[in-house]
N, CA, C and O atoms as a GROMACS GRO file, in nm:
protein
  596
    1UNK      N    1  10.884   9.417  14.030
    1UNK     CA    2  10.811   9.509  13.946
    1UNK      C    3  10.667   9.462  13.926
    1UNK      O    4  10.592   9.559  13.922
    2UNK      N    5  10.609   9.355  13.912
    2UNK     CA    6  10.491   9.255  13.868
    2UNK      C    7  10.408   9.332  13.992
    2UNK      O    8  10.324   9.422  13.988
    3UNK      N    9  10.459   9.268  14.089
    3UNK     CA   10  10.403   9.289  14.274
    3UNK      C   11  10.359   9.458  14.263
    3UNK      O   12  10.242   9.492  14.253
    4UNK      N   13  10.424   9.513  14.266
    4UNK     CA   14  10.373   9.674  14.258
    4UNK      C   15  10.268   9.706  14.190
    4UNK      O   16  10.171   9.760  14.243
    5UNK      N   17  10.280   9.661  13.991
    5UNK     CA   18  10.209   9.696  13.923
    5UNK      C   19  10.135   9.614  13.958
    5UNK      O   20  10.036   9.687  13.947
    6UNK      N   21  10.078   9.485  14.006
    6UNK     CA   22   9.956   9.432  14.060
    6UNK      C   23   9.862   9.494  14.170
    6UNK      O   24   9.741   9.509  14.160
    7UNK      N   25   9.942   9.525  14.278
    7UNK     CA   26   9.895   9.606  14.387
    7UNK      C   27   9.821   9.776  14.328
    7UNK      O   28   9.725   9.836  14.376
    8UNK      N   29   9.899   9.809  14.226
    8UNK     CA   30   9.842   9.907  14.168
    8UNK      C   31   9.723   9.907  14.078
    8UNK      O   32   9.653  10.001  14.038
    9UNK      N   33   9.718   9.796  14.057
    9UNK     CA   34   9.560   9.756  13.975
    9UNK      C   35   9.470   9.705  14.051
    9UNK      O   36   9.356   9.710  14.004
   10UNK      N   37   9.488   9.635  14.202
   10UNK     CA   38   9.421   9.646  14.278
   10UNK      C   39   9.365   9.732  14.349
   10UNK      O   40   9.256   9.711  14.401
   11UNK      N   41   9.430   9.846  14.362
   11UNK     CA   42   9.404  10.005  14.421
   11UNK      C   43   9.333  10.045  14.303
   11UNK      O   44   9.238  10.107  14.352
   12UNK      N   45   9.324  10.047  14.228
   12UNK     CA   46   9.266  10.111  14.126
   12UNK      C   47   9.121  10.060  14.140
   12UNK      O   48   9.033  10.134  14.184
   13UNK      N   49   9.095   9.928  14.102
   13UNK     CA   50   8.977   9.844  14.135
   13UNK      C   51   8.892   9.879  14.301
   13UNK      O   52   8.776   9.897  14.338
   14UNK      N   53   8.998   9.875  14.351
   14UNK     CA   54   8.926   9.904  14.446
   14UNK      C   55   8.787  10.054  14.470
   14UNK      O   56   8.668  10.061  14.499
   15UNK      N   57   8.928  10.170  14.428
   15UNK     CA   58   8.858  10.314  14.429
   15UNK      C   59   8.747  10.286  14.315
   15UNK      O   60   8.636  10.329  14.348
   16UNK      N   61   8.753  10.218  14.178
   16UNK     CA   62   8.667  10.272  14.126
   16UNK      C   63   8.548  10.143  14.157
   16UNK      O   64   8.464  10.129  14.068
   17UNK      N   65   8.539  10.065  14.260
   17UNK     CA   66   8.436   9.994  14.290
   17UNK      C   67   8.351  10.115  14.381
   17UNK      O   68   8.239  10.166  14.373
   18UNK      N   69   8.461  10.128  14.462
   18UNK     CA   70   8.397  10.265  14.576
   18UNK      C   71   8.341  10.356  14.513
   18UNK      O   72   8.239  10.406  14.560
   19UNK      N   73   8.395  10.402  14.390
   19UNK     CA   74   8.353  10.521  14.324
   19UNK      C   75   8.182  10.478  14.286
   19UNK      O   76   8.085  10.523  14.347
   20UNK      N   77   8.178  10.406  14.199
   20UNK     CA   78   8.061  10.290  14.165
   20UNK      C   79   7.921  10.297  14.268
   20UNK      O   80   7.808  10.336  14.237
   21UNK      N   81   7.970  10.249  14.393
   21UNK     CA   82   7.928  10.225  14.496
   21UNK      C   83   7.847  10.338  14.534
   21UNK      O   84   7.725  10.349  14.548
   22UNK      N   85   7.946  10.424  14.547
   22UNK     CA   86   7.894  10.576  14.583
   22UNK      C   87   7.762  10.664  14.505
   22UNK      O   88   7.661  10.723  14.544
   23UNK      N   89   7.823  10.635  14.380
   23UNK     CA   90   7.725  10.701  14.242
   23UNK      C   91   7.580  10.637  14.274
   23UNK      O   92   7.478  10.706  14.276
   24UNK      N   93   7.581  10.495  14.300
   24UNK     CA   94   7.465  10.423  14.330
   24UNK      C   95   7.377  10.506  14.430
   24UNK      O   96   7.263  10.551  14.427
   25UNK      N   97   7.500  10.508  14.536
   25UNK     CA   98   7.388  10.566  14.686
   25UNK      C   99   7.370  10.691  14.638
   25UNK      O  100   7.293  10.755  14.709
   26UNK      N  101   7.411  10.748  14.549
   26UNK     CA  102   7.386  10.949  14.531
   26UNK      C  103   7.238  10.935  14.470
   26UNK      O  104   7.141  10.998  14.513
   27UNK      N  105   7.234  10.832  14.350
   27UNK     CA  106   7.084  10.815  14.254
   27UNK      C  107   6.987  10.763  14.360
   27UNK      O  108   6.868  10.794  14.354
   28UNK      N  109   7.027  10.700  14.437
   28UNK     CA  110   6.899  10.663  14.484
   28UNK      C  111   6.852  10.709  14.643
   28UNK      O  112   6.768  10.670  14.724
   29UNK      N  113   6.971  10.832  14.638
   29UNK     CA  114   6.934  10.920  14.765
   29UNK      C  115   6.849  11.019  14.678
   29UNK      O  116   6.758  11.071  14.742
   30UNK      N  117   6.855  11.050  14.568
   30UNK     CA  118   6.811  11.138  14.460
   30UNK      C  119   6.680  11.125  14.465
   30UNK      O  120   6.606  11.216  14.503
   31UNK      N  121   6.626  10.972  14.412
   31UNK     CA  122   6.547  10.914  14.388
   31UNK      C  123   6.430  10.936  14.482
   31UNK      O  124   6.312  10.952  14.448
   32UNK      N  125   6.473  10.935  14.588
   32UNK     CA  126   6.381  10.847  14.700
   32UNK      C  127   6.342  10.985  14.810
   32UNK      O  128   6.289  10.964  14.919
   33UNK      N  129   6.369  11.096  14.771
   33UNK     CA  130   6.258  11.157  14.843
   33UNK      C  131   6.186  11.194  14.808
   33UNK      O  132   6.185  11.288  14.728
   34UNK      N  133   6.079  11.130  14.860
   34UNK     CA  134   5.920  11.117  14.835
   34UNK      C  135   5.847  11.185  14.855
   34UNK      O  136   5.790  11.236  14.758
   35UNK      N  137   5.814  11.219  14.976
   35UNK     CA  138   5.770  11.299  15.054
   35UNK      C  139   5.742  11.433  15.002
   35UNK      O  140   5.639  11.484  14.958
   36UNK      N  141   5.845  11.470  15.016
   36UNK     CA  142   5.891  11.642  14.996
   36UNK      C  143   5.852  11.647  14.833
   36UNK      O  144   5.778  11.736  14.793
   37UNK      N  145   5.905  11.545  14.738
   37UNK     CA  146   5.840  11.543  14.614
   37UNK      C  147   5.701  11.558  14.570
   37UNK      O  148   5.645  11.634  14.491
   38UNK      N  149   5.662  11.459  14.647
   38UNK     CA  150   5.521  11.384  14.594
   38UNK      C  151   5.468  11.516  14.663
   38UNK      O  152   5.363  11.533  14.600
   39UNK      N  153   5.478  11.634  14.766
   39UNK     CA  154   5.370  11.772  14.767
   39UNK      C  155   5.389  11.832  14.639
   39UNK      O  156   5.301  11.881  14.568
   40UNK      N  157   5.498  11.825  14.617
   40UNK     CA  158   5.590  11.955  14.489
   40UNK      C  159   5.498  11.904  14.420
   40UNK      O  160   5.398  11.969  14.390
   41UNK      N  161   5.521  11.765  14.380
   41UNK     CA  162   5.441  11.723  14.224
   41UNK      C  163   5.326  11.744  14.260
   41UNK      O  164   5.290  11.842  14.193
   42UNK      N  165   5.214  11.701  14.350
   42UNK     CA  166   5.093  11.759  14.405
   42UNK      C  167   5.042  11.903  14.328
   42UNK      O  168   4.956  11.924  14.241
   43UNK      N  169   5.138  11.994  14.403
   43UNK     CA  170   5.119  12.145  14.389
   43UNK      C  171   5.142  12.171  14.224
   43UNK      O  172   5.066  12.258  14.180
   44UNK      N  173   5.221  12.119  14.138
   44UNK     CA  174   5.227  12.143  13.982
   44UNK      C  175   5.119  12.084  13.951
   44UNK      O  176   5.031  12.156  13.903
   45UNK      N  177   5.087  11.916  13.970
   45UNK     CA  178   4.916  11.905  13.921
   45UNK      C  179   4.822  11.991  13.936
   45UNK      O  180   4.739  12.007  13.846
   46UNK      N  181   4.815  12.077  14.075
   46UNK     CA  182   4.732  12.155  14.029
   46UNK      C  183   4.694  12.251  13.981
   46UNK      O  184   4.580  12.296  13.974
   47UNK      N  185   4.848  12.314  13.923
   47UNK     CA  186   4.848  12.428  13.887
   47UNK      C  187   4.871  12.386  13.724
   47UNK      O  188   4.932  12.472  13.660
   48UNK      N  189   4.847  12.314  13.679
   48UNK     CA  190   4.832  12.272  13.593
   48UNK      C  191   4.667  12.246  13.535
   48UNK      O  192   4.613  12.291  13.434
   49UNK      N  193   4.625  12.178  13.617
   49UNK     CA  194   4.483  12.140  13.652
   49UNK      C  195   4.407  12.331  13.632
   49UNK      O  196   4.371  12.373  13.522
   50UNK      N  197   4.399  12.403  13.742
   50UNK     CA  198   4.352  12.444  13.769
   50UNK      C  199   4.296  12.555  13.646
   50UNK      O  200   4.387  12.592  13.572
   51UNK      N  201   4.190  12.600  13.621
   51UNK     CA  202   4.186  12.704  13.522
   51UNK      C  203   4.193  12.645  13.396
   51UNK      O  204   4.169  12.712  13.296
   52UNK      N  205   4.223  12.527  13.391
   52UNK     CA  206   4.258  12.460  13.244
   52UNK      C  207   4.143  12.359  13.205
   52UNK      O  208   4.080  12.297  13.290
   53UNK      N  209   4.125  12.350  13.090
   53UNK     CA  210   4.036  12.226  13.042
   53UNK      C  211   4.084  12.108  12.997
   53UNK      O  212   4.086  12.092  12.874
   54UNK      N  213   4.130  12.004  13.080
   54UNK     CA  214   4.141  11.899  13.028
   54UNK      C  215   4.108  11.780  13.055
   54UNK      O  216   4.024  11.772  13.144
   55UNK      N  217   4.139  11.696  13.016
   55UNK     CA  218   4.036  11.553  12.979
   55UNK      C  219   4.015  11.505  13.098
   55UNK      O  220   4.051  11.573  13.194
   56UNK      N  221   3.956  11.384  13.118
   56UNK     CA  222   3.942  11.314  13.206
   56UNK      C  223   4.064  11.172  13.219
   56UNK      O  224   4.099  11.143  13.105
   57UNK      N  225   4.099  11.126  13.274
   57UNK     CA  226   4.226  11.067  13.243
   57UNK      C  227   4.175  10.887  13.225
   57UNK      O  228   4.087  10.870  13.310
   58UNK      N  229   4.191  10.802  13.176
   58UNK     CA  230   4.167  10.695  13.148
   58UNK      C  231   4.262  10.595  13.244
   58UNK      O  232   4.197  10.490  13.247
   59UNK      N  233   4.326  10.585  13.287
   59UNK     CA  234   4.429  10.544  13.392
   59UNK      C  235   4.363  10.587  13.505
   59UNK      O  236   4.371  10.498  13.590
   60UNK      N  237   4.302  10.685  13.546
   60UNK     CA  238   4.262  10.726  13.651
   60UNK      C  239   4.155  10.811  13.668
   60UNK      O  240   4.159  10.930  13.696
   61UNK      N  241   4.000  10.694  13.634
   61UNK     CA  242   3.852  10.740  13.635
   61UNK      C  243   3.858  10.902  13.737
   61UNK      O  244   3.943  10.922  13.824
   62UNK      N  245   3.768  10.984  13.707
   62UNK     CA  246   3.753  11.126  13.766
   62UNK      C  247   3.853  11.224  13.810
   62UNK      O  248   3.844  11.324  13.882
   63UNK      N  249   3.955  11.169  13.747
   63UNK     CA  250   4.030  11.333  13.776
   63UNK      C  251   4.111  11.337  13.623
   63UNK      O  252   4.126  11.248  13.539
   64UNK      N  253   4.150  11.469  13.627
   64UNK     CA  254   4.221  11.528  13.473
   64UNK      C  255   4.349  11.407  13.453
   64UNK      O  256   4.411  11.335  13.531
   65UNK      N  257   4.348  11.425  13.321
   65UNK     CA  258   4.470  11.340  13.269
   65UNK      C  259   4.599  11.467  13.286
   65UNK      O  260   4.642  11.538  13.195
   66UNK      N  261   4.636  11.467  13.409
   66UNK     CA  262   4.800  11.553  13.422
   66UNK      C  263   4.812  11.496  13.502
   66UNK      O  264   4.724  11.481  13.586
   67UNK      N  265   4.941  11.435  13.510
   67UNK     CA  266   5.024  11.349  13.610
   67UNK      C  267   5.159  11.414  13.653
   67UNK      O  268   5.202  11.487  13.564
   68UNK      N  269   5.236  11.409  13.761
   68UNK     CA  270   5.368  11.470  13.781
   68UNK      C  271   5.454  11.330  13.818
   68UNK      O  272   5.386  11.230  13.837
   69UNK      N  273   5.590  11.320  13.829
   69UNK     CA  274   5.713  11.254  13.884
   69UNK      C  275   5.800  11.316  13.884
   69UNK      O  276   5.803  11.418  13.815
   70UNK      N  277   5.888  11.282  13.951
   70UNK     CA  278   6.023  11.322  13.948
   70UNK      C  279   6.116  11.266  13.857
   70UNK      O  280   6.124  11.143  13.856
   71UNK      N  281   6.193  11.335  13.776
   71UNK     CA  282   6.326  11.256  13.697
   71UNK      C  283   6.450  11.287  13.761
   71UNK      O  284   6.446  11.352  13.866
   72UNK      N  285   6.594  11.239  13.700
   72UNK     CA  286   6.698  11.230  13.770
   72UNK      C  287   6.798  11.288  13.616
   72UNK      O  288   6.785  11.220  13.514
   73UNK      N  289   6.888  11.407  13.615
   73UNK     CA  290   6.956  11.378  13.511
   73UNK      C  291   7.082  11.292  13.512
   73UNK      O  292   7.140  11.273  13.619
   74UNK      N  293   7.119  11.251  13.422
   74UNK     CA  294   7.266  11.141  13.436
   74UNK      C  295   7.344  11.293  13.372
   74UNK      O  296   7.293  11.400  13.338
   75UNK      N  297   7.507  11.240  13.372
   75UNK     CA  298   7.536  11.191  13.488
   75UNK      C  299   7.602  11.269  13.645
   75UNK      O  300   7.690  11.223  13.717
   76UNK      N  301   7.535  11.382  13.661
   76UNK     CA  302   7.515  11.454  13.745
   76UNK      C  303   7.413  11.460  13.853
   76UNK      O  304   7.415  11.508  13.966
   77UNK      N  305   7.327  11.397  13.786
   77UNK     CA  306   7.196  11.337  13.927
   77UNK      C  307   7.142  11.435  13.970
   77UNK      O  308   7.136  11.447  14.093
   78UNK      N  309   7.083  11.540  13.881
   78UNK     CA  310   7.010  11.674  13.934
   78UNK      C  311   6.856  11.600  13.898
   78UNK      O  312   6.818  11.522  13.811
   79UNK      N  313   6.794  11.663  14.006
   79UNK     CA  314   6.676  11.618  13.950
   79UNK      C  315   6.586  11.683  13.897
   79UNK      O  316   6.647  11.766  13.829
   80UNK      N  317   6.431  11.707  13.879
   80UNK     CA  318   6.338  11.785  13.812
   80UNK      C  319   6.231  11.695  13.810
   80UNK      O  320   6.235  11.586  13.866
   81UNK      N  321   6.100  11.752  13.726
   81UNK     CA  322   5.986  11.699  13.781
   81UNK      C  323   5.922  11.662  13.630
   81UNK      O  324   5.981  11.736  13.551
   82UNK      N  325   5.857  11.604  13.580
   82UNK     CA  326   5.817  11.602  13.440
   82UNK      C  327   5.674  11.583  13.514
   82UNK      O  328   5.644  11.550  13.628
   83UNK      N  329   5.600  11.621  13.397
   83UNK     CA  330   5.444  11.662  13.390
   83UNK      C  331   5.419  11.654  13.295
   83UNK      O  332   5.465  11.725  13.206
   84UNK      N  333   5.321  11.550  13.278
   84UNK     CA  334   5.242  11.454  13.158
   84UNK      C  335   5.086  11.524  13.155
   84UNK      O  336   4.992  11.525  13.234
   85UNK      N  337   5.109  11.571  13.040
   85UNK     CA  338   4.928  11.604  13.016
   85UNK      C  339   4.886  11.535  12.846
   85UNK      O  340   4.950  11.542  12.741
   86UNK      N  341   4.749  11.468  12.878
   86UNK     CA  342   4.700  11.385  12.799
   86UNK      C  343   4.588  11.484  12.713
   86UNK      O  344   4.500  11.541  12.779
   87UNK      N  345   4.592  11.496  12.628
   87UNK     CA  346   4.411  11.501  12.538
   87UNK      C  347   4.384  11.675  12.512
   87UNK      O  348   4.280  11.728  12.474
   88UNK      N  349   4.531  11.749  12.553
   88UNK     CA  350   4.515  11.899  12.503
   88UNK      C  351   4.635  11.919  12.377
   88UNK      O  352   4.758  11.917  12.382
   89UNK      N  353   4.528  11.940  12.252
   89UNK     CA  354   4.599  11.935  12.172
   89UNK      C  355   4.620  12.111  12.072
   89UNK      O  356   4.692  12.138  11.976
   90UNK      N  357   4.539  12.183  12.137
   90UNK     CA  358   4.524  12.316  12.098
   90UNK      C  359   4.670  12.366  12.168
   90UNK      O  360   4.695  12.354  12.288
   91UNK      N  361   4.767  12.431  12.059
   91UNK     CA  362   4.838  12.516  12.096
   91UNK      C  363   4.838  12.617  12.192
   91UNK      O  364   4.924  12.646  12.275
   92UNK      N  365   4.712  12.674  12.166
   92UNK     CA  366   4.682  12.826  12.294
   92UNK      C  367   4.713  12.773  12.397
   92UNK      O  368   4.796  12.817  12.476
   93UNK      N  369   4.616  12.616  12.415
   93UNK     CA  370   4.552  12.569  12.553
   93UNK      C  371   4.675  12.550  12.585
   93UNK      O  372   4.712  12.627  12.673
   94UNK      N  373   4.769  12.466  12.541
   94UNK     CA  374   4.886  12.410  12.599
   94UNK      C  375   4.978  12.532  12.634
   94UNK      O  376   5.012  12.518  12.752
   95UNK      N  377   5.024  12.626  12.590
   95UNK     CA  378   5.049  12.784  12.610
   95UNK      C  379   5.042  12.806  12.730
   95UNK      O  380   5.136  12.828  12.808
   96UNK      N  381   4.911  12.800  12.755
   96UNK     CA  382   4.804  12.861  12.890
   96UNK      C  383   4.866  12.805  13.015
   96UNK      O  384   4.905  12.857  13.119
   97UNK      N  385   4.861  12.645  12.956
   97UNK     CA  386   4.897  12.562  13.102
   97UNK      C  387   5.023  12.577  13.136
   97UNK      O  388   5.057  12.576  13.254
   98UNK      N  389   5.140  12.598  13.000
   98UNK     CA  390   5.294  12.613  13.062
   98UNK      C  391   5.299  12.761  13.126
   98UNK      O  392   5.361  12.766  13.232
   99UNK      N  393   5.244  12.885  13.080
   99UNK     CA  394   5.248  12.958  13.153
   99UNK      C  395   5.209  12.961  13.316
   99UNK      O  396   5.272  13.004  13.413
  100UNK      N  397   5.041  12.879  13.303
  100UNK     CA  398   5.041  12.859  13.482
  100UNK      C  399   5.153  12.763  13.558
  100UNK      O  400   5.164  12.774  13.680
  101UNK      N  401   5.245  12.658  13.478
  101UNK     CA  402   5.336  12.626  13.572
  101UNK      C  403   5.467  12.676  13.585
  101UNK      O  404   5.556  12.633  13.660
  102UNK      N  405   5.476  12.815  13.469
  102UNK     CA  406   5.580  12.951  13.541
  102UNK      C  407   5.519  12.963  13.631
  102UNK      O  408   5.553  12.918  13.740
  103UNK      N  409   5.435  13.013  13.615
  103UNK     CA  410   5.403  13.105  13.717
  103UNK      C  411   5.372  12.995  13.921
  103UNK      O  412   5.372  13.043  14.034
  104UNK      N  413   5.358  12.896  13.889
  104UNK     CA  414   5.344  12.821  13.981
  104UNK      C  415   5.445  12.846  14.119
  104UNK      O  416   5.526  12.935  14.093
  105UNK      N  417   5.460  12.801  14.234
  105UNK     CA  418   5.546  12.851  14.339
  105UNK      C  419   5.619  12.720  14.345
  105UNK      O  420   5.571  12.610  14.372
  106UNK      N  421   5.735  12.749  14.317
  106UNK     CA  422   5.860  12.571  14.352
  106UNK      C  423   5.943  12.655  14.486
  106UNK      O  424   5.989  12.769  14.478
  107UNK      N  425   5.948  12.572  14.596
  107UNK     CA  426   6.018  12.614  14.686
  107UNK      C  427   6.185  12.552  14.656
  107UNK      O  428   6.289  12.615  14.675
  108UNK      N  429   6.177  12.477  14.629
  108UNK     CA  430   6.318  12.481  14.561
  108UNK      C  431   6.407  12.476  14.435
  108UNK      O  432   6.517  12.425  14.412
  109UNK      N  433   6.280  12.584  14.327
  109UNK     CA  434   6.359  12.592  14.147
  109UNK      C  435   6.370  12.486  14.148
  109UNK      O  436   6.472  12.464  14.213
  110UNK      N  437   6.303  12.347  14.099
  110UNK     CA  438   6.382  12.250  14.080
  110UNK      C  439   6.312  12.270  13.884
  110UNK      O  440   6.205  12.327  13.867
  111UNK      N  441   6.371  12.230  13.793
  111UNK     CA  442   6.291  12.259  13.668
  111UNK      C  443   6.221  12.173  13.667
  111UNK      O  444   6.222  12.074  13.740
  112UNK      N  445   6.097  12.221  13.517
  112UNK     CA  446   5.977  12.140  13.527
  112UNK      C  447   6.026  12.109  13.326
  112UNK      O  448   6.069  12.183  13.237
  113UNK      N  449   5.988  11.959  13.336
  113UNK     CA  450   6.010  11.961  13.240
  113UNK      C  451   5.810  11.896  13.157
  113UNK      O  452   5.767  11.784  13.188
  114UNK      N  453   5.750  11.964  13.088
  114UNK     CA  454   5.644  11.975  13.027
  114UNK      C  455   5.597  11.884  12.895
  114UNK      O  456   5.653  11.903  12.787
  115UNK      N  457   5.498  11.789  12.907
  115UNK     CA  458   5.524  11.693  12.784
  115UNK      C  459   5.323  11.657  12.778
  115UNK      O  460   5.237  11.612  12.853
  116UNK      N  461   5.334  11.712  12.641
  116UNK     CA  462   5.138  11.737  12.570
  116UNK      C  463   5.176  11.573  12.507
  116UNK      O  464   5.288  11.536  12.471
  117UNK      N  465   5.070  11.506  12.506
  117UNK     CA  466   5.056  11.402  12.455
  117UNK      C  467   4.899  11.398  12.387
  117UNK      O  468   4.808  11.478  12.412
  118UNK      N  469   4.892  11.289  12.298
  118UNK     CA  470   4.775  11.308  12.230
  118UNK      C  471   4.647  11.250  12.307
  118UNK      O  472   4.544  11.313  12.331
  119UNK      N  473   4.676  11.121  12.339
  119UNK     CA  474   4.592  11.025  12.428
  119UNK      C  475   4.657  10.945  12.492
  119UNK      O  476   4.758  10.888  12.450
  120UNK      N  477   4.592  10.927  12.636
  120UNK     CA  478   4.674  10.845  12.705
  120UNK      C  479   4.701  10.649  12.641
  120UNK      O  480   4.627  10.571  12.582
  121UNK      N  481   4.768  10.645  12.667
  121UNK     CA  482   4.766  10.520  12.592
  121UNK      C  483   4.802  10.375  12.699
  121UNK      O  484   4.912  10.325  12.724
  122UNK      N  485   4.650  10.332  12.750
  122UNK     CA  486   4.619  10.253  12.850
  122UNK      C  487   4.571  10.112  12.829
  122UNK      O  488   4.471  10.072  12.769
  123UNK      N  489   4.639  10.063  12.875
  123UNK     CA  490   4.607   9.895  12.837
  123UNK      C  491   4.608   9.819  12.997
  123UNK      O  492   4.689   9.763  13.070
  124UNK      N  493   4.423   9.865  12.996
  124UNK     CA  494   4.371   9.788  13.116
  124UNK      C  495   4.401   9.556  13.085
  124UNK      O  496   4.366   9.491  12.987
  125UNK      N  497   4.465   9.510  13.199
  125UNK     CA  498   4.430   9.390  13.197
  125UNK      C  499   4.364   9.325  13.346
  125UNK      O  500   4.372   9.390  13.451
  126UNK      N  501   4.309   9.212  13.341
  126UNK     CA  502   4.211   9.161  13.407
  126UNK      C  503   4.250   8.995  13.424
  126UNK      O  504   4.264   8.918  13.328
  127UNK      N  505   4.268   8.946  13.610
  127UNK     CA  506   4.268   8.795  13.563
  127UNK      C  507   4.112   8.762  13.643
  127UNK      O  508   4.081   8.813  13.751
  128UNK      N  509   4.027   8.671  13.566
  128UNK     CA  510   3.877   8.659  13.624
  128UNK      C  511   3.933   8.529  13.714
  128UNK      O  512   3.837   8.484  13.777
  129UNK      N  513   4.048   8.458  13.739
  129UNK     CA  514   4.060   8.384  13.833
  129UNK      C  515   4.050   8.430  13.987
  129UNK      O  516   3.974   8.389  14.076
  130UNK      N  517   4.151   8.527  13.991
  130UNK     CA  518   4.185   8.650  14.156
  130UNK      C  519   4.069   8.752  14.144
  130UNK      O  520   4.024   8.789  14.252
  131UNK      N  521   4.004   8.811  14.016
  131UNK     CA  522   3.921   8.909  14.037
  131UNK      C  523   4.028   9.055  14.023
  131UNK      O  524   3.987   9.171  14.021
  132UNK      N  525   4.141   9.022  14.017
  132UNK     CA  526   4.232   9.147  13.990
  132UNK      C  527   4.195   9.234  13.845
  132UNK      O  528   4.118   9.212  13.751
  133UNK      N  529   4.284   9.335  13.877
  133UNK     CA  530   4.228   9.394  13.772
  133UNK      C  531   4.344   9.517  13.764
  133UNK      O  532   4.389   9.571  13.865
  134UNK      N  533   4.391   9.556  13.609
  134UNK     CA  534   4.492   9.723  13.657
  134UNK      C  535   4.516   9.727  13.512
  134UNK      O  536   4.439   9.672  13.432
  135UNK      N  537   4.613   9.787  13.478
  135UNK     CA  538   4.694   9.812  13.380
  135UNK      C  539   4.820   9.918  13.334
  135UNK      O  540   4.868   9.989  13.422
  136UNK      N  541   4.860   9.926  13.226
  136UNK     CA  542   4.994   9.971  13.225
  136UNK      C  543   4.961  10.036  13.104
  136UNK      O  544   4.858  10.032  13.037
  137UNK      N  545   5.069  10.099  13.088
  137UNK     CA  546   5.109  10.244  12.984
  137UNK      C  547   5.145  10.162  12.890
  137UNK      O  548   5.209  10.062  12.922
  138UNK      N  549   5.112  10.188  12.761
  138UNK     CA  550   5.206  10.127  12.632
  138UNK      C  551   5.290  10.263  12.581
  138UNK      O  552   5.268  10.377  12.623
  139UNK      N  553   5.380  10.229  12.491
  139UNK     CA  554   5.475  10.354  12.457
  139UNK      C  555   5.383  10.489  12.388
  139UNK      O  556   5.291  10.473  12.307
  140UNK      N  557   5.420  10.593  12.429
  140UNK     CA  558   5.346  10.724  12.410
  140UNK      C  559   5.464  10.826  12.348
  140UNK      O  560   5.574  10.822  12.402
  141UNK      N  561   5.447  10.900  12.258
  141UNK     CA  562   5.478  11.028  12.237
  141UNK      C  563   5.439  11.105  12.230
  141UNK      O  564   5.327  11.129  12.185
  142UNK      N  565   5.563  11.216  12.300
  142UNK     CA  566   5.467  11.319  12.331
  142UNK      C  567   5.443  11.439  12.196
  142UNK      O  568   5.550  11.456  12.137
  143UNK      N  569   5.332  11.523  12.139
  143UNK     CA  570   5.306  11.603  12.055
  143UNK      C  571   5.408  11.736  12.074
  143UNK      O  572   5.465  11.802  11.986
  144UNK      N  573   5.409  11.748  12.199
  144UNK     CA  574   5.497  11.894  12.226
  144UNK      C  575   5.593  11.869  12.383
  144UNK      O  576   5.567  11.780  12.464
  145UNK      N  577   5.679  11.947  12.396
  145UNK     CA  578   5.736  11.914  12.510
  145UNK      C  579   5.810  12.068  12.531
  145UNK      O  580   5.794  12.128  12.425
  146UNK      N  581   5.839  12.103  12.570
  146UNK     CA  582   5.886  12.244  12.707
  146UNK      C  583   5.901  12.267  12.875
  146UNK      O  584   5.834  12.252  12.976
  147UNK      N  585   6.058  12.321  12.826
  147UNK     CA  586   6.150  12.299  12.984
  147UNK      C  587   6.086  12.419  12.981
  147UNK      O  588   6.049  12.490  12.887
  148UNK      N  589   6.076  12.434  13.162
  148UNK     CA  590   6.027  12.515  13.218
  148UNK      C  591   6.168  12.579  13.356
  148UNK      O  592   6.171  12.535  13.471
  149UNK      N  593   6.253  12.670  13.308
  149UNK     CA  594   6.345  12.661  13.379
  149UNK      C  595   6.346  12.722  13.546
  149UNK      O  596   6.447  12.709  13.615
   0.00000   0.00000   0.00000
């Protein structure tokens, strides 16, 4: 009786390592197309961008503070695109821009999920040893946020 119910907890272990295993490769088959993303997100920056007034982005001298990525939902692994806009804090304006990314062209519906923030919040650092130089995001919230289905 021991022998069976052991072998049966080994089968078990086993599938749900595989199971495990699997979920991994689904997120990061999810994850990782780039390509085909990085136009999509392209094409929402600019339809975001376009017609709209907004800031200049501090992370990234001469162009608008609207950024795109891709997200992943758990635990179904659908994905969607979030779109960060910095320094529009007028209701209308922000209005304006979720309407141009209805109206925007997604070749494959994927949703857009929409997030107004107040200022970007950038913390350039510098080592004068290498001459390097960059920086990173500190935590941000966003003022308004809207799915775009």
């Amino acid at each position: 009786m021991k022998d069976s119910s052991l072998r049966g907890h080994k089968i078990a272990a086993w599938i749900i390592g595989g199971l495990i295993i699997a979920y991994c490769y689904a997120f990061i088959n999810a994850i990782t197309s780039a390509s085909e993303n990085s136009d999509q997100c392209n094409a929402i920056e600019a339809a975001a961008i376009a017609g709209h007034h907004i800031p200049m982005s501090v992370s990234q001298p001469n162009t608008p503070a609207a950024f795109c990525e891709l997200g992943v939902h758990f635990p179904l692994l659908r994905t969607y695109f979030t779109v960060f806009i910095y320094g529009v804090l007028d209701r209308t304006q922000q209005d304006a821009i979720v309407t141009s990314l209805r109206s925007a062209p997604r070749p494959n519906s994927k949703r857009i999920l929409v997030q107004f923030f107040e200022k970007e919040n950038w913390r350039p650092w510098s080592d004068p040893n290498s001459g390097r130089s960059g920086g990173n995001r500190g935590p941000e919230i966003p003022i308004a946020t809207q799915w775009i289905p």
